[in-house]
C-alpha positions as CSV (number, residue, x, y, z in Angstrom):
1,X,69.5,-4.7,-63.4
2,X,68.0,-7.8,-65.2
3,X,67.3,-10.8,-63.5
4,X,67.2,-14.0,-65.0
5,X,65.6,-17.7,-64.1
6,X,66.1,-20.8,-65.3
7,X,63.7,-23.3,-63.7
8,X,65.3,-26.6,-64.8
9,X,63.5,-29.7,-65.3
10,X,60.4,-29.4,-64.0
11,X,57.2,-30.8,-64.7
12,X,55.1,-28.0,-66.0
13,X,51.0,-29.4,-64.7
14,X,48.7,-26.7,-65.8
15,X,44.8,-28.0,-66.4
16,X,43.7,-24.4,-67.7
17,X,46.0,-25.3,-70.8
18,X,46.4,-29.0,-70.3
19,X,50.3,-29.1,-70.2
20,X,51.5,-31.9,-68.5
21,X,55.6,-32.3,-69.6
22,X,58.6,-32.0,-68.3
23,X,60.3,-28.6,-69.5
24,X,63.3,-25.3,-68.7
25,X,61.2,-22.3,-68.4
26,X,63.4,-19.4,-68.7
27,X,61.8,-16.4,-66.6
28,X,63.4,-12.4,-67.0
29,X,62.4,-9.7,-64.8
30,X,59.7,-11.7,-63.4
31,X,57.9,-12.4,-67.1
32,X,58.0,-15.6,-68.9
33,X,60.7,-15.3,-71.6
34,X,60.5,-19.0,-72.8
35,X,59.1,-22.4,-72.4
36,X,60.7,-25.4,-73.9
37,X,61.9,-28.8,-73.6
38,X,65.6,-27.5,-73.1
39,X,67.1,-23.9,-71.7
40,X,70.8,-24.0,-72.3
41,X,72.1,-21.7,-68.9
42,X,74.8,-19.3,-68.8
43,X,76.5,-17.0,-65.7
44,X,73.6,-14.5,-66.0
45,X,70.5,-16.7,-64.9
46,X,69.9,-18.2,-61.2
47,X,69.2,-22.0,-62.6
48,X,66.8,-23.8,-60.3
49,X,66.8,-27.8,-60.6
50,X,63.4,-28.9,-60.0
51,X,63.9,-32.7,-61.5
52,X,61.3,-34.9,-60.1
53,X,59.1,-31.8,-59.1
54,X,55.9,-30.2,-60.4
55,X,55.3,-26.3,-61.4
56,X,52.1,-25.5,-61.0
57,X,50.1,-22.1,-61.5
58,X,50.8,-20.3,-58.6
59,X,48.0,-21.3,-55.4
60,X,45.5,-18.9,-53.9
61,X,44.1,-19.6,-50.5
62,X,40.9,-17.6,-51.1
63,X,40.0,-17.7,-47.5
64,X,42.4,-16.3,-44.8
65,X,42.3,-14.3,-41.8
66,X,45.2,-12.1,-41.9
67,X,43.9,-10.1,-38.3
68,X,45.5,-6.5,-39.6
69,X,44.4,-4.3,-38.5
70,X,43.5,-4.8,-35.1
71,X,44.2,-7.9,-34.3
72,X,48.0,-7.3,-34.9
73,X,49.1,-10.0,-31.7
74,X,47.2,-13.1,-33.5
75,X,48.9,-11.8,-36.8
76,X,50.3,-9.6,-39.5
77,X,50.1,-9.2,-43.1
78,X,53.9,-9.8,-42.6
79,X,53.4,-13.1,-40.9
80,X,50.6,-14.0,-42.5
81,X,52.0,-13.7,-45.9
82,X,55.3,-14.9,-44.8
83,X,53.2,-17.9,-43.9
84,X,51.2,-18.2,-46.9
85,X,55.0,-18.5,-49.0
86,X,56.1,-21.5,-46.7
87,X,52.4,-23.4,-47.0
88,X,52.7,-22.7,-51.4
89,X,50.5,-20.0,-51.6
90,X,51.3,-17.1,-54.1
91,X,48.3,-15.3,-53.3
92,X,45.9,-14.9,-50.4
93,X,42.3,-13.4,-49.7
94,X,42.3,-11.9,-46.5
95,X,38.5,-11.6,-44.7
96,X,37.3,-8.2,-43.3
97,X,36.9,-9.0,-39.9
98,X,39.6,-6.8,-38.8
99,X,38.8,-3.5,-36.6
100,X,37.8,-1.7,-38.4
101,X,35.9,-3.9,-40.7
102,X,37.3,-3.4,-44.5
103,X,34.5,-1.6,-45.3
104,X,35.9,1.6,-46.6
105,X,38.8,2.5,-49.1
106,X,41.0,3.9,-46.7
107,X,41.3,0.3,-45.4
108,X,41.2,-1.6,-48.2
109,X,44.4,0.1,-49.4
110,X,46.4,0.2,-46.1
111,X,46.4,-3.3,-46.5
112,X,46.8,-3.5,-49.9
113,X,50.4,-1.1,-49.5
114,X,51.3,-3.0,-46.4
115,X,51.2,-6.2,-48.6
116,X,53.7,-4.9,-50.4
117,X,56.2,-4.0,-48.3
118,X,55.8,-7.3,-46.8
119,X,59.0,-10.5,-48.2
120,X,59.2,-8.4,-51.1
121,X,55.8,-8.7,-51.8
122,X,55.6,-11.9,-53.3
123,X,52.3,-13.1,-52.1
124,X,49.7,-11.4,-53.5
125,X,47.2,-10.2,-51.1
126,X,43.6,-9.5,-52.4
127,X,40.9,-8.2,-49.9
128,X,37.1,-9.2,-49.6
129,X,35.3,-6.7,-48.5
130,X,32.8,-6.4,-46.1
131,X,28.9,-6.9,-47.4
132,X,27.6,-4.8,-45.0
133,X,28.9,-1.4,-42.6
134,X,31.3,-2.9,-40.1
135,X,29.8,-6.2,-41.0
136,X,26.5,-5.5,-38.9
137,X,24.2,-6.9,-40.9
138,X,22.3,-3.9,-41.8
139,X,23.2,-1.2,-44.3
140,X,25.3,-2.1,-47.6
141,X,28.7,-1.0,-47.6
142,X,29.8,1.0,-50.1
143,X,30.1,-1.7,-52.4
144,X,31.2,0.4,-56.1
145,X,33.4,2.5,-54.2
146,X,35.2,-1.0,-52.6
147,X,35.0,-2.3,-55.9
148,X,36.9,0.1,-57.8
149,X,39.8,0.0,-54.7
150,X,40.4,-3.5,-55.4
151,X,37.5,-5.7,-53.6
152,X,37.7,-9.2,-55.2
153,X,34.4,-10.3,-53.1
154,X,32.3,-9.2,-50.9
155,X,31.3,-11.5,-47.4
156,X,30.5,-10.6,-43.3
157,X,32.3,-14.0,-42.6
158,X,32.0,-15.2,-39.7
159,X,29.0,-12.7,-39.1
160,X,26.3,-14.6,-41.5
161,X,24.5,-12.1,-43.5
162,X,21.2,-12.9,-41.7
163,X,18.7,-10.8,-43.5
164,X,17.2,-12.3,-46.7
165,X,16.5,-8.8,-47.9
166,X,20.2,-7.5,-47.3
167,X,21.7,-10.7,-49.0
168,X,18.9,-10.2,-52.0
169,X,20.0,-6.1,-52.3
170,X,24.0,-7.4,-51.5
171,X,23.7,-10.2,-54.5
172,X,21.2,-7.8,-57.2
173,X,24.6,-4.6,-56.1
174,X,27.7,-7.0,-56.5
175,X,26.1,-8.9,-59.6
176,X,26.8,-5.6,-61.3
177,X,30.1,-6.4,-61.5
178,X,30.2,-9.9,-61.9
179,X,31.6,-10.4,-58.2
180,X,30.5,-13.1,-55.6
181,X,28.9,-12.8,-52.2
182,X,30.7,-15.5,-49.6
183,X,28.5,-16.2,-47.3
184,X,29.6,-17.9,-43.7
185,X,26.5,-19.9,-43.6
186,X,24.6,-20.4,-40.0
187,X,21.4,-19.6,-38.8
188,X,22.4,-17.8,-36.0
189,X,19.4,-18.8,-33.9
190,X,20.0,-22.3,-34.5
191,X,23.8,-22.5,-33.6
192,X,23.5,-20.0,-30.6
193,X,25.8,-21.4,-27.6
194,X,27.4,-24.5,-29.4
195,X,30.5,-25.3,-29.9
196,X,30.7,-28.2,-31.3
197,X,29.3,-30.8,-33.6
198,X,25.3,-31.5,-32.5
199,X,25.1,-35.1,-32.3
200,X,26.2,-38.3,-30.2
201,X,29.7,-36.7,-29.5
202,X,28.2,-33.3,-27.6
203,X,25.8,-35.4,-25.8
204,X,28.7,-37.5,-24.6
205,X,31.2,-34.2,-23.6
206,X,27.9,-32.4,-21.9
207,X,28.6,-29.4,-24.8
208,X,26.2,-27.2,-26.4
209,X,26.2,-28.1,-30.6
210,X,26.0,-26.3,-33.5
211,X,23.3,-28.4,-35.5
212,X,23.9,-29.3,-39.2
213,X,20.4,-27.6,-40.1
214,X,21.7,-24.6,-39.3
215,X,24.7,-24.0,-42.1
216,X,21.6,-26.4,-44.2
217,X,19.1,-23.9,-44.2
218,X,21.3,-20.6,-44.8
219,X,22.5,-22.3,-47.8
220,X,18.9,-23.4,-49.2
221,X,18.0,-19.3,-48.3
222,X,20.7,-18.3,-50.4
223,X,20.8,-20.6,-53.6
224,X,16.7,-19.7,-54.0
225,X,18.2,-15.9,-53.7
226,X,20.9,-16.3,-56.1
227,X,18.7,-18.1,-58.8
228,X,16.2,-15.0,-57.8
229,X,18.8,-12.9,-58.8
230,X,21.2,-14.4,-61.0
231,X,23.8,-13.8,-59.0
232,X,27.1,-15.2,-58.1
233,X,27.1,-17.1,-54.5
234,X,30.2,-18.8,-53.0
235,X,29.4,-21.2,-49.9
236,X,32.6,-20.4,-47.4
237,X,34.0,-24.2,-45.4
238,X,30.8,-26.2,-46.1
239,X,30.9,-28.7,-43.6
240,X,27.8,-31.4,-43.8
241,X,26.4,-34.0,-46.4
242,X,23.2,-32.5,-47.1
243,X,25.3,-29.0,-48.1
244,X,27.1,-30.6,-50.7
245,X,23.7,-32.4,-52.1
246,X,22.5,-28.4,-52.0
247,X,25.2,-27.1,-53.8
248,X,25.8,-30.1,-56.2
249,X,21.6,-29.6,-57.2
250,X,22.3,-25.8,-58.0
251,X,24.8,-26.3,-60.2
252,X,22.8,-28.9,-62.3
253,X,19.6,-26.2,-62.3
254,X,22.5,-23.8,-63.6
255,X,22.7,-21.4,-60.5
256,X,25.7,-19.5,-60.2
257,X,26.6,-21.5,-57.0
258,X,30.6,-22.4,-55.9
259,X,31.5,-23.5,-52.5
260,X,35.0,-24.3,-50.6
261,X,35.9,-27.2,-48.2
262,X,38.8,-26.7,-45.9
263,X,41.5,-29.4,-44.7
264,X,40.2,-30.0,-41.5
265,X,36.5,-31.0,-42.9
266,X,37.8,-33.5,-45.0
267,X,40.5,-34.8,-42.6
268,X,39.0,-35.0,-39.3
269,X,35.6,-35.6,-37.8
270,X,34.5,-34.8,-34.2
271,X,35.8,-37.4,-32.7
272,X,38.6,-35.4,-32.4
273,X,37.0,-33.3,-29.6
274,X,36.6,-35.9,-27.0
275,X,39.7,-34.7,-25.7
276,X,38.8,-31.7,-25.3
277,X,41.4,-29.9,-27.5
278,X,40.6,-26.4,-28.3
279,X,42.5,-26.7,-31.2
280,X,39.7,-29.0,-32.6
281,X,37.5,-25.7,-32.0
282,X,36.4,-24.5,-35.3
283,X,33.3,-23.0,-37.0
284,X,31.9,-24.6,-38.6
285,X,32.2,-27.3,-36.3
286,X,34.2,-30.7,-37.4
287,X,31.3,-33.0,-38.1
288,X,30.5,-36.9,-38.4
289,X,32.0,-39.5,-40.9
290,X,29.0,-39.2,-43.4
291,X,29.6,-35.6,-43.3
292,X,33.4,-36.2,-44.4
293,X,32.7,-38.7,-46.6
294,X,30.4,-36.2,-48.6
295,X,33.3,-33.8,-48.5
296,X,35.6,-35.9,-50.2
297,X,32.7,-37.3,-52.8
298,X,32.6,-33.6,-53.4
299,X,35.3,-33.4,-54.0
300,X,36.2,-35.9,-56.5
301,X,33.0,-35.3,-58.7
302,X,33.8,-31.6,-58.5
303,X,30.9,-30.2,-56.3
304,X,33.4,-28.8,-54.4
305,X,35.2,-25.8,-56.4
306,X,37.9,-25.3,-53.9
307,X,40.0,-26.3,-51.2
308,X,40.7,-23.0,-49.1
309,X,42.5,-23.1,-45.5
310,X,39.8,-20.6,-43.7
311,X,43.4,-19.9,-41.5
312,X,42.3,-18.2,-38.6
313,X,45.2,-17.1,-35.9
314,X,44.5,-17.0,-32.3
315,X,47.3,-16.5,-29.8
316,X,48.4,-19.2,-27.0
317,X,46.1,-17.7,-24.1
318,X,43.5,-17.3,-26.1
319,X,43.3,-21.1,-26.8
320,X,44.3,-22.4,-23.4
321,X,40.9,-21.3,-22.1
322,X,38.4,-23.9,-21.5
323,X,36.7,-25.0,-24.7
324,X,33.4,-22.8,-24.2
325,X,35.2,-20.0,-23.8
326,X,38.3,-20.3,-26.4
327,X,37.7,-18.5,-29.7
328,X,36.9,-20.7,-32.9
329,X,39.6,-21.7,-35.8
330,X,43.1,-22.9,-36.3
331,X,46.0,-21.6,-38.5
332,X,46.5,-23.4,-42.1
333,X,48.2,-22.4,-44.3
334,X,51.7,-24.5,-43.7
335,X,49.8,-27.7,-43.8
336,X,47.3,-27.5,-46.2
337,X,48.8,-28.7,-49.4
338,X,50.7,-31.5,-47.2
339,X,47.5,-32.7,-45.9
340,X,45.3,-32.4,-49.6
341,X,48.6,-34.5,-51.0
342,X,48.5,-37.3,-48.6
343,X,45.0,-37.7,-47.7
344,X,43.5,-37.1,-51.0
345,X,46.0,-37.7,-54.0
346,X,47.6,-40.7,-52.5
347,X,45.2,-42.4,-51.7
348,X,43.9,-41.3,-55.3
349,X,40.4,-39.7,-54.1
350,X,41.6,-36.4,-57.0
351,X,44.6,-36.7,-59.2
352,X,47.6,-33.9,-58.9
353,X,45.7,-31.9,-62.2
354,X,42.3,-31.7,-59.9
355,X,44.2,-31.0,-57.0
356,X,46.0,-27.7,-58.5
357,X,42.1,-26.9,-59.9
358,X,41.0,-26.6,-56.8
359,X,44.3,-24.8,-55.0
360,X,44.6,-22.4,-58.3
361,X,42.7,-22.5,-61.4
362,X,39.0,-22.5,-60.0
363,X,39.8,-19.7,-57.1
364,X,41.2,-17.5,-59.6
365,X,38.3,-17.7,-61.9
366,X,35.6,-17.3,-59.1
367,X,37.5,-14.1,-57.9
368,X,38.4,-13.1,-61.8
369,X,42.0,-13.4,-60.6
370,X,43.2,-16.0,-63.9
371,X,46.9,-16.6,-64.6
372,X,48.4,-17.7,-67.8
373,X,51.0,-20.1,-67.6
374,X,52.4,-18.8,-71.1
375,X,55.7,-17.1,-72.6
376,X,54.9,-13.1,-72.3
377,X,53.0,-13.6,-68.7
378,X,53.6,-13.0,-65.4
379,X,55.1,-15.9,-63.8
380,X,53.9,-16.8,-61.1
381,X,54.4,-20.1,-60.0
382,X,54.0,-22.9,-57.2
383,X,56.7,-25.9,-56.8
384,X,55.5,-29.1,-54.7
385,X,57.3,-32.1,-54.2
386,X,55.0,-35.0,-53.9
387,X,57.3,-37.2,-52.3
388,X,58.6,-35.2,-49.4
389,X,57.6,-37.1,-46.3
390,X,58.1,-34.3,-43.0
391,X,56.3,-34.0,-39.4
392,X,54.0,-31.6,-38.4
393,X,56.2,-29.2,-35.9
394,X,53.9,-26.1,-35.0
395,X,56.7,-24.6,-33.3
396,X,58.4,-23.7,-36.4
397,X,55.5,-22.3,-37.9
398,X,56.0,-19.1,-39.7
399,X,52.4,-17.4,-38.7
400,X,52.4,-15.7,-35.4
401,X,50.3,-18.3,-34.4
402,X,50.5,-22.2,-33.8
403,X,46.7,-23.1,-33.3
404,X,46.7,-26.7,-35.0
405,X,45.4,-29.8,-34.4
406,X,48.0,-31.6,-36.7
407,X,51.4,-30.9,-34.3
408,X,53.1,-34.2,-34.5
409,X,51.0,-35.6,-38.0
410,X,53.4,-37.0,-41.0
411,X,52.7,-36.3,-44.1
412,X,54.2,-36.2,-47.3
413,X,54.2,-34.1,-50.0
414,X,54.4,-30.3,-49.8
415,X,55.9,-26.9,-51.4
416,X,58.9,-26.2,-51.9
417,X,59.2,-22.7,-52.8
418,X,56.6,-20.4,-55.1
419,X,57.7,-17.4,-58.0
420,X,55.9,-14.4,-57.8
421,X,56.4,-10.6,-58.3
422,X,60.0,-11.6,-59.9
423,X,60.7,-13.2,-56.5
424,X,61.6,-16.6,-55.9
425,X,61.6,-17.9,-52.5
426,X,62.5,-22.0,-51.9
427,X,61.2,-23.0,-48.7
């Protein structure tokens, strides 16, 4: 049976195409049948009135912890996605350290077909594969054979890729086809035993830091790596001021270099620790005011490719241990887009077109995942309201889990629904 869409009134923002205008777009079995200023309706389309609200190419969050398989209590791909449709996210990028590792086809493709029997599959669920076996370090995974079952990228996140001969082989194999390495960037050495922010703030709590040198000097490792090899290299949640002045000298030396800040870095610093909150526990480690200025300078001169949520689920117990022992990360995909739209847009730091760059055109063309916003495409479509002013309430988060620092935070703007897969879904 056909189905038919009429999206009424909306203003169509797209910066790939630079169409910025208020229009009906008439969507039939999940293609784009027509664009125009005015869609007369009949009985046989579902009209959506989205007067005062933006369409924008769907969002990918290209960093997201999904825990399946193995991890199934912190999450599921079913509550992970179902998630990623309430934060505005069409499509997500899930990271392999599951158990086991995605680090073979058989894997990669359980989660690809669980996706889709997850909310009628209308987030898109891409997988980056593991750079080495089981992310140890050592041996290459299979990287052509991942490749050609789906990989988008290819990273050990949260397990740096320590070697400088692995990464060189890892960037030289995935360069073949035109793919990115992610790298989670610490010397391990340098950041054993902190938790925290190295600085006035750790000194203060009597807690072991995570120095900014050591995210610095992975990064500097990597760039002279991927100019060696002319290679495409993706920074994961940079995090300090002299990282951004890396990456931002890269790109004018014409290094294939791209990097991703999340919420949090650009929100909060680590002041937010002194009380001891686990849910300020993250890793990279919330940093100093410098450090967030830099992110939103970033930012706004477009350093920063990306804004990606790095949502990482942990369960209740988990984070009520004491904060040496509780794991790293918080959830992030509900607030994300709230948080970018009232820190960042109104207090116009990006405008709403750089803003849906970051959330959708520039992931999709790092991870060759491009959308057209065009009549005979796919439609696949995000719908934010810039004016909706709501509260933080972690309690009715969709993910599994509610690790957030930002319970009880106003904000306003946010999604209000997405289009994907011939799905609609209004949050």
């Amino acid at each position: 049976m056909t189905k038919k869409y009429i999206l009424k009134n909306g203003k169509l923002i797209d910066p790939k195409s630079n169409r910025n205008e208020v229009v009906d777009i008439l969507i039939v079995d999940g293609m784009i049948e027509k664009i125009s200023k005015k869609i007369s309706s009949t009985k046989n389309e579902t009209e959506v009135d989205l007067k005062n609200k933006i369409i924008a190419p769907g969002f990918m969050d290209m960093h997201v912890h999904l825990r399946e398989p193995g991890f199934e209590y912190k999450e599921t791909i079913a509550t992970g996605t179902l998630s990623a449709a309430h934060g505005g996210f069409t499509s997500v990028c899930c990271m392999p350290n599951t158990n086991p590792a995605i680090d073979s086809e058989s894997t990669l493709k359980f989660i690809e077909s669980q996706s889709k029997k997850c909310n009628n599959g209308i987030v898109d669920v891409y997988s980056i594969a593991a750079v080495t076996k089981s992310r140890s370090g050592k041996g290459l995974s299979p990287i052509g054979e991942l490749v050609k079952a789906g990989a988008v990228a290819f990273t050990d996140d949260g397990s740096p890729v320590q070697s400088a001969e692995v990464m060189r082989r890892a960037l030289e194999y995935v360069s073949m086809f035109d793919l990115p390495i992610i790298q989670h960037c610490e010397d391990l050495d340098l950041a054993r035993g902190g938790v925290m922010n190295e600085g006035l703030n750790s000194t203060k709590l009597g807690l072991p830091g995570i120095p900014r040198v050591a995210e610095e000097i992975n990064i500097a490792r990597d760039l002279i790596l991927a100019e060696y090899t002319n290679a495409k290299y993706h920074v994961a949640h940079i995090s300090t001021e002299k990282a951004v002045e890396l990456i931002r000298d890269a790109k004018k030396k014409k290094i294939k270099a791209t990097c991703e800040v999340t919420p949090h870095h650009f929100v909060m610093t680590d002041d937010a620790v002194l009380g001891f909150d686990t849910n300020t526990k993250m890793n990279p480690p919330l940093r100093e005011k410098k450090d967030v200025a830099a992110m939103i300078e970033g930012l706004r001169d477009g350093t920063i490719d990306v804004i990606a949520t790095d949502h990482a689920p942990h369960s209740y117990d988990e984070k009520q241990l004491d904060f040496l022992s509780a794991p790293f990360g918080i959830v992030g995909l509900e607030t994300a887009i709230g948080l970018t739209i009232t820190e960042l847009l109104a207090t116009k730091i990006l405008t709403i077109e750089q803003i849906i760059e970051k959330f959708s055109v520039n992931p999709r063309r790092i991870l060759n995942r491009e959308i057209n916003i065009s009549e005979g495409e796919r439609a696949n479509f995000t719908f934010l309201d810039l004016e909706n002013k709501w509260k933080v309430e972690i309690s009715k988060f969709h993910s599994k889990s509610k690790n957030s620092p930002f319970d009880g935070k106003i904000l306003t703007g946010r999604s209000i629904g997405i289009f994907n897969n011939g799905v609609l879904f209004l949050s």
